[in-house]
N, CA, C and O atoms as CSV, one atom per row, in Angstrom:
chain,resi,resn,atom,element,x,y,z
A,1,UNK,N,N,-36.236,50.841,6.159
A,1,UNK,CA,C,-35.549,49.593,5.956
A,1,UNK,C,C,-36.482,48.570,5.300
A,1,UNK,O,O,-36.262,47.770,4.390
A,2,UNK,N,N,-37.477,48.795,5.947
A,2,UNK,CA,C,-39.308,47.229,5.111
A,2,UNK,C,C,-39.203,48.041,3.473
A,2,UNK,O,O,-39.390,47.295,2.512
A,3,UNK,N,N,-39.013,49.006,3.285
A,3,UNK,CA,C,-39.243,49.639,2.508
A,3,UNK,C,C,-38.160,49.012,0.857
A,3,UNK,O,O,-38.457,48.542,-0.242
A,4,UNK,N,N,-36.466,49.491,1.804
A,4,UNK,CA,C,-35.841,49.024,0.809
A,4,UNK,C,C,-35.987,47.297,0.586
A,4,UNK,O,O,-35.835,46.913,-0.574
A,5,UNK,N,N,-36.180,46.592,1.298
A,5,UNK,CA,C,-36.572,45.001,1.225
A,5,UNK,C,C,-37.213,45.572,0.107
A,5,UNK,O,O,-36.725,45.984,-0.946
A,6,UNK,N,N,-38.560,45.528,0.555
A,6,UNK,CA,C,-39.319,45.311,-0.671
A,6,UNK,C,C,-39.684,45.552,-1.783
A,6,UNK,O,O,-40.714,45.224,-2.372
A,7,UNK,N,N,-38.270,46.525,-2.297
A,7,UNK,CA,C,-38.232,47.259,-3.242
A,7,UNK,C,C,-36.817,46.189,-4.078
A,7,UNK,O,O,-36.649,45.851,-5.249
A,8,UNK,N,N,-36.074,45.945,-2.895
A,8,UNK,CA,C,-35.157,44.831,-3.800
A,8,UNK,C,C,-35.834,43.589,-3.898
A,8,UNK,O,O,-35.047,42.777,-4.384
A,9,UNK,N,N,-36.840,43.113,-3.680
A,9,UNK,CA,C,-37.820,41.858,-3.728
A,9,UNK,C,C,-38.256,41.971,-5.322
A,9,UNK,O,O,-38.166,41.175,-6.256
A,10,UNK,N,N,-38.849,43.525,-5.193
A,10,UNK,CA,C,-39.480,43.494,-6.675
A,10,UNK,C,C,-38.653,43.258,-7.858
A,10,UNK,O,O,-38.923,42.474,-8.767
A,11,UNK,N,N,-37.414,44.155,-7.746
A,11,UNK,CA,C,-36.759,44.268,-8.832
A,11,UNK,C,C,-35.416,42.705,-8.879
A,11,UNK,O,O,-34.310,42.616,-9.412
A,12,UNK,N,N,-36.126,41.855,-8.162
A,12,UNK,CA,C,-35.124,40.779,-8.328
A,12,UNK,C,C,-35.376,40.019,-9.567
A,12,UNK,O,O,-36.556,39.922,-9.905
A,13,UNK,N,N,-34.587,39.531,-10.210
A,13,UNK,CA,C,-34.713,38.602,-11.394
A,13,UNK,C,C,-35.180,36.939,-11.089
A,13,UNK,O,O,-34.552,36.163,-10.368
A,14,UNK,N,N,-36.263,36.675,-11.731
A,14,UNK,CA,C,-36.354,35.041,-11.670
A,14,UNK,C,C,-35.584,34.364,-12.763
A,14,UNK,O,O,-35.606,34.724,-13.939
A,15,UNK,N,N,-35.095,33.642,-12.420
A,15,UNK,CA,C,-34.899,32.265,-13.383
A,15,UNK,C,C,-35.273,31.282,-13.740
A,15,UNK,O,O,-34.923,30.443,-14.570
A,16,UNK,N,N,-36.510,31.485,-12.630
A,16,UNK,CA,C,-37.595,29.864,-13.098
A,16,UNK,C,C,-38.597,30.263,-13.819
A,16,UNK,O,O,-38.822,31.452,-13.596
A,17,UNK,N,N,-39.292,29.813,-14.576
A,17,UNK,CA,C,-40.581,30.389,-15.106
A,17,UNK,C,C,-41.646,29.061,-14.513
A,17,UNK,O,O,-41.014,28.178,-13.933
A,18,UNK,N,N,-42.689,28.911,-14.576
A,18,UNK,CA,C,-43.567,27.708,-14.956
A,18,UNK,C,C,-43.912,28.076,-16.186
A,18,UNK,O,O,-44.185,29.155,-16.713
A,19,UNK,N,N,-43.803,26.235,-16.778
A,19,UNK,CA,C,-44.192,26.260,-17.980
A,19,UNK,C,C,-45.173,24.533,-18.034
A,19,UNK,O,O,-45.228,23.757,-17.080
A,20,UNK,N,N,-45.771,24.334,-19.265
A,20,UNK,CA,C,-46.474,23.078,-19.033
A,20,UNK,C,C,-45.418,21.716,-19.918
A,20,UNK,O,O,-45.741,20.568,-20.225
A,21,UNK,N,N,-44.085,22.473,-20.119
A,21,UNK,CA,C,-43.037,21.134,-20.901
A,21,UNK,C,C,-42.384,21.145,-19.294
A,21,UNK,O,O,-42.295,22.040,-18.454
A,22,UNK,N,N,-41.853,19.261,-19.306
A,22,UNK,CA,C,-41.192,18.744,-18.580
A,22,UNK,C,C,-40.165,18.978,-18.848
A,22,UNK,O,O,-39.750,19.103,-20.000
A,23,UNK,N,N,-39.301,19.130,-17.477
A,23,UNK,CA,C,-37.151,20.137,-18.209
A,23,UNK,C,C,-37.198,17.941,-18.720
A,23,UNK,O,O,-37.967,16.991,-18.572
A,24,UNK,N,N,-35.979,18.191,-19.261
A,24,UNK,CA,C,-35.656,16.972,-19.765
A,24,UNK,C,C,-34.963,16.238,-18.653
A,24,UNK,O,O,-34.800,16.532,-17.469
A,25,UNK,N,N,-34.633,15.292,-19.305
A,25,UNK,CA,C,-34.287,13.744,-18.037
A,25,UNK,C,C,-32.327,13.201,-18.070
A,25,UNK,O,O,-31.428,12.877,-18.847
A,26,UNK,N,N,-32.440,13.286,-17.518
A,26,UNK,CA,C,-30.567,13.338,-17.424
A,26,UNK,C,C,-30.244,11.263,-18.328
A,26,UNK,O,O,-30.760,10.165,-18.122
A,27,UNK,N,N,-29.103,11.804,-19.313
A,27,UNK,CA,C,-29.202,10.868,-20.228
A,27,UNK,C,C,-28.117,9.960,-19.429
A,27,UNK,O,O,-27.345,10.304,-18.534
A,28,UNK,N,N,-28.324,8.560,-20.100
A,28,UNK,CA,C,-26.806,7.798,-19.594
A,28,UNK,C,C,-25.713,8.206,-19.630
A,28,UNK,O,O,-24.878,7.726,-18.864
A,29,UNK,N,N,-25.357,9.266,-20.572
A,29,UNK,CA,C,-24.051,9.483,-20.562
A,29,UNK,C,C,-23.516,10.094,-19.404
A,29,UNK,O,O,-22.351,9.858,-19.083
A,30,UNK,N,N,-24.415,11.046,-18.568
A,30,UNK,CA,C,-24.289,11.756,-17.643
A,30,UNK,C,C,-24.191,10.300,-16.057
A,30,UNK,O,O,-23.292,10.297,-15.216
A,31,UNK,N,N,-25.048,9.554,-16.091
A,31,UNK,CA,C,-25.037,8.488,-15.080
A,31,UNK,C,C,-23.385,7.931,-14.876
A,31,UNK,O,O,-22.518,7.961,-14.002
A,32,UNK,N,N,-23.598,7.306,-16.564
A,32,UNK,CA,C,-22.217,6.637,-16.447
A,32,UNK,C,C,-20.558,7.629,-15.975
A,32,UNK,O,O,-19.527,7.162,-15.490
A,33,UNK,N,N,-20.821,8.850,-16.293
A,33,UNK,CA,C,-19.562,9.647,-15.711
A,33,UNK,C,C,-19.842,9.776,-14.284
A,33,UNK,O,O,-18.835,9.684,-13.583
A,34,UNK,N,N,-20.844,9.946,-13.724
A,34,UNK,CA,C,-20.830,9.961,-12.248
A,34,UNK,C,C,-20.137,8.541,-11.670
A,34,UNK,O,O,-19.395,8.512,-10.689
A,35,UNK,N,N,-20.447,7.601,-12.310
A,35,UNK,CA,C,-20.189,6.418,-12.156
A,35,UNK,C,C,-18.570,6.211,-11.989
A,35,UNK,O,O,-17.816,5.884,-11.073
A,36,UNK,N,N,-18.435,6.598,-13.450
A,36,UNK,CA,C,-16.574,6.524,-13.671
A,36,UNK,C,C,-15.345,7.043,-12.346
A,36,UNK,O,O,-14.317,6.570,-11.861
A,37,UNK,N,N,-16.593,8.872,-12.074
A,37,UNK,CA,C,-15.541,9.468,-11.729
A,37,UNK,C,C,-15.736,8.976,-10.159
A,37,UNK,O,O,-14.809,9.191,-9.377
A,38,UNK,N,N,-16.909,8.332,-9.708
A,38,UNK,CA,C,-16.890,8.234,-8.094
A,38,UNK,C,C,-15.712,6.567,-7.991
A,38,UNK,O,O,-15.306,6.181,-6.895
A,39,UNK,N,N,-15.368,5.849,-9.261
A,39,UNK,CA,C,-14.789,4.749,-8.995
A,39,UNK,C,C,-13.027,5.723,-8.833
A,39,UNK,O,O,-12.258,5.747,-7.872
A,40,UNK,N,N,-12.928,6.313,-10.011
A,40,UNK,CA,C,-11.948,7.339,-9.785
A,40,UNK,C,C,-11.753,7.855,-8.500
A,40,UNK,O,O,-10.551,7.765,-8.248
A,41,UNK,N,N,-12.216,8.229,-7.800
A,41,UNK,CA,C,-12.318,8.896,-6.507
A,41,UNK,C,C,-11.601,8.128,-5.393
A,41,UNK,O,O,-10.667,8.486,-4.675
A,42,UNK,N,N,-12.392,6.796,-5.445
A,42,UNK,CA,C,-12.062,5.850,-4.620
A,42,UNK,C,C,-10.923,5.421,-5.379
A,42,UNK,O,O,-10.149,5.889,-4.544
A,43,UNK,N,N,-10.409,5.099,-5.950
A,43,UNK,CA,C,-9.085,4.863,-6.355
A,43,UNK,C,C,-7.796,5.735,-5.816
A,43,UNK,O,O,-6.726,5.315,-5.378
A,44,UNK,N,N,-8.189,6.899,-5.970
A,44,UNK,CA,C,-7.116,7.973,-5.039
A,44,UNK,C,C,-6.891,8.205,-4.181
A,44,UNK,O,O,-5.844,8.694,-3.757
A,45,UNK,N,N,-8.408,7.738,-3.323
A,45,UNK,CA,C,-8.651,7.725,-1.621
A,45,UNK,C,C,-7.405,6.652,-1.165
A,45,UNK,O,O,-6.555,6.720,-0.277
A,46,UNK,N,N,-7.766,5.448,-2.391
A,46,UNK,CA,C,-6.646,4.390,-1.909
A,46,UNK,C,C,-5.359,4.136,-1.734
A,46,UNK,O,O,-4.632,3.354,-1.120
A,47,UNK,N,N,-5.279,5.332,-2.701
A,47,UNK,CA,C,-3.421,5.785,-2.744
A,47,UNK,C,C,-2.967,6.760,-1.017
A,47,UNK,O,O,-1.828,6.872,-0.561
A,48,UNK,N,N,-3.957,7.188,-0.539
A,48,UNK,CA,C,-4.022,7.908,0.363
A,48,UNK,C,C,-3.191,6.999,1.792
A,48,UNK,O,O,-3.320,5.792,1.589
A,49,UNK,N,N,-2.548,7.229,2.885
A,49,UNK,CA,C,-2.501,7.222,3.977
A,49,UNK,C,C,-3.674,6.228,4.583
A,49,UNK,O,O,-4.776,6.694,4.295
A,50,UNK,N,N,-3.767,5.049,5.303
A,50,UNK,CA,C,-4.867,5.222,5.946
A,50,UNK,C,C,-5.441,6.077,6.911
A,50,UNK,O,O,-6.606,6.466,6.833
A,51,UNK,N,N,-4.745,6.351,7.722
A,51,UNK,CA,C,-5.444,7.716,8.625
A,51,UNK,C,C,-6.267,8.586,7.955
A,51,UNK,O,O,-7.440,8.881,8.185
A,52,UNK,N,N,-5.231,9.107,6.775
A,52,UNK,CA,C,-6.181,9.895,6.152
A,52,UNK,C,C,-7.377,9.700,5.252
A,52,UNK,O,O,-8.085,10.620,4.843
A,53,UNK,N,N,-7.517,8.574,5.013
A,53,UNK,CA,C,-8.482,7.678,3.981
A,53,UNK,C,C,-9.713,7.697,5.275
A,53,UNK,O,O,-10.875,8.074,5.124
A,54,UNK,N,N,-9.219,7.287,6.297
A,54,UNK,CA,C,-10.522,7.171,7.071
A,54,UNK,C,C,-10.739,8.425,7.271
A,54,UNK,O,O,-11.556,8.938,6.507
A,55,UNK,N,N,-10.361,8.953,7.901
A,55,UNK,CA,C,-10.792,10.870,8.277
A,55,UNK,C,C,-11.802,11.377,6.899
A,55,UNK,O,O,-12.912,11.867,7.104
A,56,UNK,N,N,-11.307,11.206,5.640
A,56,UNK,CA,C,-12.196,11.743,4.935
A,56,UNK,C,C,-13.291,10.972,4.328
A,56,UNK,O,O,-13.881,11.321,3.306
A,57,UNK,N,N,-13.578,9.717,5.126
A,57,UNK,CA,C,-14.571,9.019,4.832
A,57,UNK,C,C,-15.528,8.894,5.887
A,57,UNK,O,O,-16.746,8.716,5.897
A,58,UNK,N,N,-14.547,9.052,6.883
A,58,UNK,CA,C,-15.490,9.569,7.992
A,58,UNK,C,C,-16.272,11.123,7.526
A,58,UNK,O,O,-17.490,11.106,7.346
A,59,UNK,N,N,-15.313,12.735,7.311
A,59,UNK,CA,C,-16.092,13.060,7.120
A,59,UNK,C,C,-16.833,13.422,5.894
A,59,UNK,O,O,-17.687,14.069,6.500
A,60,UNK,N,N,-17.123,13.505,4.914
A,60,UNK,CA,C,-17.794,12.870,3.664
A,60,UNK,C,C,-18.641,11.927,3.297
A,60,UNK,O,O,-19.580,12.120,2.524
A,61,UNK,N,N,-18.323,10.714,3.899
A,61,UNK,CA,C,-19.349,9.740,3.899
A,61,UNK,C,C,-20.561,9.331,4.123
A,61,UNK,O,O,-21.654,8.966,3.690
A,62,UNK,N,N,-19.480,9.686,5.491
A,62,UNK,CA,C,-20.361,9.562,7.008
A,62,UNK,C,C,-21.177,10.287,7.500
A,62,UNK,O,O,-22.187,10.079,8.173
A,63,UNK,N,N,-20.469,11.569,6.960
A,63,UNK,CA,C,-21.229,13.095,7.641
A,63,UNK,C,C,-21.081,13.581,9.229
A,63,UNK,O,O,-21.891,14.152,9.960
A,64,UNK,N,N,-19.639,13.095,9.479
A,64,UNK,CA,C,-19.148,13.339,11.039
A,64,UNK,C,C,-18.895,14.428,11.185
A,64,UNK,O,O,-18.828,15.156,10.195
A,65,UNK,N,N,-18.759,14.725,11.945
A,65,UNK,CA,C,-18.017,16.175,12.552
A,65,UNK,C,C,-16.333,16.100,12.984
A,65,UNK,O,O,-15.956,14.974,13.309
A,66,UNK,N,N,-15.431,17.057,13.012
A,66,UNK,CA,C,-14.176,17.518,13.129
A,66,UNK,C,C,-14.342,16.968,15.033
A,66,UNK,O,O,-13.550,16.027,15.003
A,67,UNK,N,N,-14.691,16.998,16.025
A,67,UNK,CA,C,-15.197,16.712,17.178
A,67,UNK,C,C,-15.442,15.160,16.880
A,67,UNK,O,O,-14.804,14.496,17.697
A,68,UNK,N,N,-16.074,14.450,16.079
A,68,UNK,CA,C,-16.621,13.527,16.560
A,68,UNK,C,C,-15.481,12.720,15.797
A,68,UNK,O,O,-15.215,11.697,16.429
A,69,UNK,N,N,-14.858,12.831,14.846
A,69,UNK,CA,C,-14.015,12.376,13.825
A,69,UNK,C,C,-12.515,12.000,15.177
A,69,UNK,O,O,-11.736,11.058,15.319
A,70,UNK,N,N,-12.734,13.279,15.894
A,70,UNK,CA,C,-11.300,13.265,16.980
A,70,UNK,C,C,-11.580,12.024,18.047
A,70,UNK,O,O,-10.842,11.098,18.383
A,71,UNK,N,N,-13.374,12.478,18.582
A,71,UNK,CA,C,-13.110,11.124,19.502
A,71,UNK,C,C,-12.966,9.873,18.632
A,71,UNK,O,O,-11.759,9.651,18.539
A,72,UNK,N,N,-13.592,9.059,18.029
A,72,UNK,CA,C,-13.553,8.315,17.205
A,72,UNK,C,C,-11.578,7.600,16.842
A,72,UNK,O,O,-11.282,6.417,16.678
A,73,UNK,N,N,-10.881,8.469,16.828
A,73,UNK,CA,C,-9.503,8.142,16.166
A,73,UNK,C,C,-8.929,8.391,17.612
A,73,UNK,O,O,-7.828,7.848,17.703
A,74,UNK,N,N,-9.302,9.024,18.764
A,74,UNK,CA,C,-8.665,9.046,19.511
A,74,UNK,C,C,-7.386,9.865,19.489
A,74,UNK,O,O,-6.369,9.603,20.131
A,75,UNK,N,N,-7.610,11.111,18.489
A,75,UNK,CA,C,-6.710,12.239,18.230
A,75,UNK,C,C,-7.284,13.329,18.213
A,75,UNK,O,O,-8.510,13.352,18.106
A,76,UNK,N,N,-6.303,14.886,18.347
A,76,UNK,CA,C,-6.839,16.295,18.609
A,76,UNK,C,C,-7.799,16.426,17.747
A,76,UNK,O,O,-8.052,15.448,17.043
A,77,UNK,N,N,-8.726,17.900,17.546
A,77,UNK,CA,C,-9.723,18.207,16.582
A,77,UNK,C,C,-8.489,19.043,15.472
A,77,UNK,O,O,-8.480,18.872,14.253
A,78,UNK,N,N,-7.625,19.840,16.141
A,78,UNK,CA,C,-6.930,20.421,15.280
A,78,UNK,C,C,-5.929,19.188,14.003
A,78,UNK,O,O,-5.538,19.394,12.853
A,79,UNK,N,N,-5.837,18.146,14.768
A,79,UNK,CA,C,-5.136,17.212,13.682
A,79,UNK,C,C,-5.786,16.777,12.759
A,79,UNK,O,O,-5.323,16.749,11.619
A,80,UNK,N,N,-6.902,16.380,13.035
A,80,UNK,CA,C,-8.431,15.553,12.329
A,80,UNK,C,C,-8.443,17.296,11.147
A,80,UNK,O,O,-8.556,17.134,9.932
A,81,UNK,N,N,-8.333,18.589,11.651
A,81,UNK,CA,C,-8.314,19.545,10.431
A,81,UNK,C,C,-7.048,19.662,9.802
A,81,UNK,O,O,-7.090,19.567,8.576
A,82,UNK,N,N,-5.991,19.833,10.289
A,82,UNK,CA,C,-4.866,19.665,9.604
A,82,UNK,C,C,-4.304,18.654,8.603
A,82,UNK,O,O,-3.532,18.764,7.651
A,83,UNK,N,N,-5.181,17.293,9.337
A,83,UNK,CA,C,-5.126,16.114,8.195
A,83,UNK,C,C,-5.793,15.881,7.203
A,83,UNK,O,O,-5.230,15.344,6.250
A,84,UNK,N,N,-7.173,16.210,7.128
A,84,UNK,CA,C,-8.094,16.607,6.428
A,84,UNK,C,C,-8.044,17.280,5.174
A,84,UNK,O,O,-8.571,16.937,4.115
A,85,UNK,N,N,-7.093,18.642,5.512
A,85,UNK,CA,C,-6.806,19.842,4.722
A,85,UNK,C,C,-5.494,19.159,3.968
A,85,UNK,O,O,-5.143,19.693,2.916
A,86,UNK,N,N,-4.816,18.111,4.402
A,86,UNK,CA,C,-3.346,17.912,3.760
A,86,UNK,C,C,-4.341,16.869,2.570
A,86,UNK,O,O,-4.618,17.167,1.408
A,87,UNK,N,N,-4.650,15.851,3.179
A,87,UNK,CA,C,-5.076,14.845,1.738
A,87,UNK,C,C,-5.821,15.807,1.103
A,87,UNK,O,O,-5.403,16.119,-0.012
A,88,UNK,N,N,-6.720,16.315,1.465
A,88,UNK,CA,C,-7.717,17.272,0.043
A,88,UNK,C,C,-6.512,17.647,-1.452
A,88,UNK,O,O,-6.433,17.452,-2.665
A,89,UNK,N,N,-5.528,18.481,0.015
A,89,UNK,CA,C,-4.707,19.264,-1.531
A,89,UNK,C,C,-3.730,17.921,-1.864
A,89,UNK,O,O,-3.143,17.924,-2.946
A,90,UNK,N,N,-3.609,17.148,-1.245
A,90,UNK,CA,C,-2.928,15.973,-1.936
A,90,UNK,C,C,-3.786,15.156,-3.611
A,90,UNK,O,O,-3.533,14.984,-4.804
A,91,UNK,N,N,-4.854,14.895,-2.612
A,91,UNK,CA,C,-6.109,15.069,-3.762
A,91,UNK,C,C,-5.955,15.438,-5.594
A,91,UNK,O,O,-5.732,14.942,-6.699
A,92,UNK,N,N,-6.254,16.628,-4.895
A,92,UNK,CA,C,-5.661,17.935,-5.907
A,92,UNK,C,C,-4.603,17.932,-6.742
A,92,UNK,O,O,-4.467,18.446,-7.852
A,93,UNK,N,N,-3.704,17.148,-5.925
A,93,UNK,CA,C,-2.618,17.475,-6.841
A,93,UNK,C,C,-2.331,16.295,-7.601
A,93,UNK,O,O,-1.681,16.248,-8.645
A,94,UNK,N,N,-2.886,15.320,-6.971
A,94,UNK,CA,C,-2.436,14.053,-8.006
A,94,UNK,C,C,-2.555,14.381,-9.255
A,94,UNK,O,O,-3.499,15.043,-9.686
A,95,UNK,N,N,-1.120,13.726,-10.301
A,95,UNK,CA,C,-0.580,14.208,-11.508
A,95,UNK,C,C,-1.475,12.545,-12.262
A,95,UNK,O,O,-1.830,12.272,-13.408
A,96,UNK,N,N,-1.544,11.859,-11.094
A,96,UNK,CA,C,-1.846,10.314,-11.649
A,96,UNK,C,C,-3.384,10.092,-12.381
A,96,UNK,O,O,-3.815,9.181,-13.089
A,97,UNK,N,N,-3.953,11.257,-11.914
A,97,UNK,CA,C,-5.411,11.262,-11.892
A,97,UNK,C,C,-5.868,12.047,-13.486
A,97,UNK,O,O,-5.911,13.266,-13.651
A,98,UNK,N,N,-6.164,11.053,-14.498
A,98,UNK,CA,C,-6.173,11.212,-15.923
A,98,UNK,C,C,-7.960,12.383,-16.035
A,98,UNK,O,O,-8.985,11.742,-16.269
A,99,UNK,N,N,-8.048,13.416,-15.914
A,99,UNK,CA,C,-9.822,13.611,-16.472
A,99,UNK,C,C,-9.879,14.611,-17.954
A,99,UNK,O,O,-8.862,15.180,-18.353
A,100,UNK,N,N,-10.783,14.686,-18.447
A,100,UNK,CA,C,-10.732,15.622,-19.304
A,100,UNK,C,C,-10.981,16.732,-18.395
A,100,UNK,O,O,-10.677,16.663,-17.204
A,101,UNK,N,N,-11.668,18.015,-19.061
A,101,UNK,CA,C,-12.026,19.315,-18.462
A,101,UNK,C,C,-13.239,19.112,-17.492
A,101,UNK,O,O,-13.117,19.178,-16.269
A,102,UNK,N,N,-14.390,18.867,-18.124
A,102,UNK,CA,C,-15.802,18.549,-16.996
A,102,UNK,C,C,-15.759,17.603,-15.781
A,102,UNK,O,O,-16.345,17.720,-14.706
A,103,UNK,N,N,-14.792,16.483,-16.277
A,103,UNK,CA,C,-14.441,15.686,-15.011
A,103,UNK,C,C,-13.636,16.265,-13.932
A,103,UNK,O,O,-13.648,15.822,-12.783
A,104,UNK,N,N,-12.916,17.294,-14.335
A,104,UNK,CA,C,-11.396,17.698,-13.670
A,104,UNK,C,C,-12.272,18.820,-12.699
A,104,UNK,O,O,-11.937,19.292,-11.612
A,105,UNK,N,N,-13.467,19.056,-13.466
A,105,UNK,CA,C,-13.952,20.280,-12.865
A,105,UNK,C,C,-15.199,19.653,-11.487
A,105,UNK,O,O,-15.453,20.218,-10.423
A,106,UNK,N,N,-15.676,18.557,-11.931
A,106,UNK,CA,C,-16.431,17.784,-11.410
A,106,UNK,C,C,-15.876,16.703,-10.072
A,106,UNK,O,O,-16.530,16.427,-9.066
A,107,UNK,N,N,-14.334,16.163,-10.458
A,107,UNK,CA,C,-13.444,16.093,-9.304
A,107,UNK,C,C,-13.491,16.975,-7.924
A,107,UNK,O,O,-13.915,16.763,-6.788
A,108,UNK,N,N,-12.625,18.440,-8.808
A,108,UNK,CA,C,-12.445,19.527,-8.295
A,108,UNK,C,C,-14.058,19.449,-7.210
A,108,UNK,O,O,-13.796,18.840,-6.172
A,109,UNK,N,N,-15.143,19.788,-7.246
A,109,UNK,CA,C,-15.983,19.830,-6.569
A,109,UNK,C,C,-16.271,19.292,-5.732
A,109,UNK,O,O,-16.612,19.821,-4.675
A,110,UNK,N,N,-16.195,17.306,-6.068
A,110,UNK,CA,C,-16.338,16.986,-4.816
A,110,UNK,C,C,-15.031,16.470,-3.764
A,110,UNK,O,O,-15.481,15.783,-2.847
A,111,UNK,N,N,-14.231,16.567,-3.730
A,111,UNK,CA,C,-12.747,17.396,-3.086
A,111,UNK,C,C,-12.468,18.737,-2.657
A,111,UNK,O,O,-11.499,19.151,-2.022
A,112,UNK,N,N,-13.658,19.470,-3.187
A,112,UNK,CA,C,-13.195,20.768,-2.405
A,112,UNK,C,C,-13.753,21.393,-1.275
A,112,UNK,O,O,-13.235,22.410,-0.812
């Protein structure tokens, strides 16, 4: 078993090399879309339910737990997931929500 390890160790592929050039530096254009799409974000949150606006800001934001999200609202853990799981694909589906492809895909990510 040490054997096959270290035989798939060897034959693994790197993708990093060291080299003595610096990778390059992320340009404004890239800032300003993070920018756009997190105002975007919050814009849809707002169309949202409040219950559900808080639940996923609780967890996302906040970095709560499904447990701590329940005491907090003073509701089950299974609702805090069931509610959770409904705005995401609500999310998702908004028709209102204009992106090109990289944004749509970049949405998609942090919603999923």
């Amino acid at each position: 078993m040490t054997n096959l390890h270290i035989s798939a160790w060897r034959r693994r592929k790197l993708n990093e090399y060291p080299t003595e050039e610096l990778p390059e530096t992320v340009g404004d254009h890239d800032a300003m879309r993070g920018t756009e799409l997190r105002a975007v974000l919050w814009q849809a949150l707002a169309r949202l339910p409040e219950l559900q606006r808080t639940m996923l800001v609780l967890r996302y934001y906040e970095g709560r737990t499904d447990p701590e999200i329940a005491d907090i609202l003073n509701i089950s853990v299974g609702t805090v997931k069931s509610s959770i799981w409904r705005s995401l694909r609500r999310l998702r589906e908004d028709e209102s929500l204009s992106f090109g492809r990289d944004q749509e895909e970049s949405f998609g990510e942090l919603v999923a």
